[in-house]
Residue, then its C-alpha position, 0 to 999 in steps of 0.5 A: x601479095x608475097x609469097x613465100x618462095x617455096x608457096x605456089x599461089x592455085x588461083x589467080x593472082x591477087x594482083x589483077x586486081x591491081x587494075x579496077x582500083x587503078x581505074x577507079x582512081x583515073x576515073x575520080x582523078x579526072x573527076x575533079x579535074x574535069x567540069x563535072x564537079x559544078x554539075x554535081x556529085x553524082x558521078x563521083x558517088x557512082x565512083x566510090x560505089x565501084x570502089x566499095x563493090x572491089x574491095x568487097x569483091x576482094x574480102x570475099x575471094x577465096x585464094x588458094x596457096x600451097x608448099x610441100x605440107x599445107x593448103x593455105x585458104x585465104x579469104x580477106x583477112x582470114x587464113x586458114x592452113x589444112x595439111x596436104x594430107x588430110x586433103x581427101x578429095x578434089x574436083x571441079x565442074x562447069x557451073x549450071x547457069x553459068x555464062x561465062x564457062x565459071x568452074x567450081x571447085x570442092x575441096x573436102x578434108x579431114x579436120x583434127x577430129x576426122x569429121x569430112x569439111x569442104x569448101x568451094x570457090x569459083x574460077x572464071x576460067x581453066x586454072x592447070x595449076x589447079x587441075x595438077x593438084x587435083x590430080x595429085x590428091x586423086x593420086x595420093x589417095x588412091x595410093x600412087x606415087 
């Protein structure tokens, strides 16, 4: 994924994935090159399978990108572009049943006609790029600098 070089990317970065699909194709490259292909298929299908469930993981992943006007939300093919301005509250928490220490974000803002909208997304870890816009918006509205 390429930014544009006044976006700052908020969660992480598209290009961990990058790694599994990496993986997964060793892993059916020494599929076929191996003697499991006169046992069967199986382990192949379980491949594919991993493969199917990355790039579902991947269509399902929101990203978070920003300049100096505009939130830019991102999930799979769908974009989109919330002006900094009408961003009116941002806040994470620890997840409830969480395990891992998962953190969830709520962003709420306005839409064109006033109405309040948020969305949510994950982290599974702590992410100061995040942390620093939230405090930026709590700032911006409480009016300081």
């Amino acid at each position: 994924m390429s930014l544009p070089a006044e976006r700052t990317l908020l969660t992480d970065s598209p290009w961990l994935m990058v790694i599994p699909h990496l993986l997964c194709a060793l892993a059916g490259l020494l599929f076929f090159m191996s003697s499991y292909v006169e046992e069967g298929f199986e382990p192949l299908v379980f491949i594919i399978m991993v493969w199917i469930a990355l790039g579902l993981h991947w269509l399902t992943k929101k990203r978070l990108t920003r300049d100096d006007q505009y939130l830019y939300v991102a999930r799979g093919w769908q974009k989109k572009v919330i002006p900094l301005e009408r961003v009116v509250q941002m806040y994470s928490y620890t997840a409830m049943f969480s395990k891992n220490g998962q953190r969830r974000w709520r962003v709420r803002y306005l839409d064109e006609e006033g109405v309040r909208k948020e969305f949510s997304l994950s982290l599974a870890w702590n992410n100061k790029r995040l942390e620093a816009f939230a405090a930026e918006v709590q700032a911006r509205v409480a009016g300081r600098p």
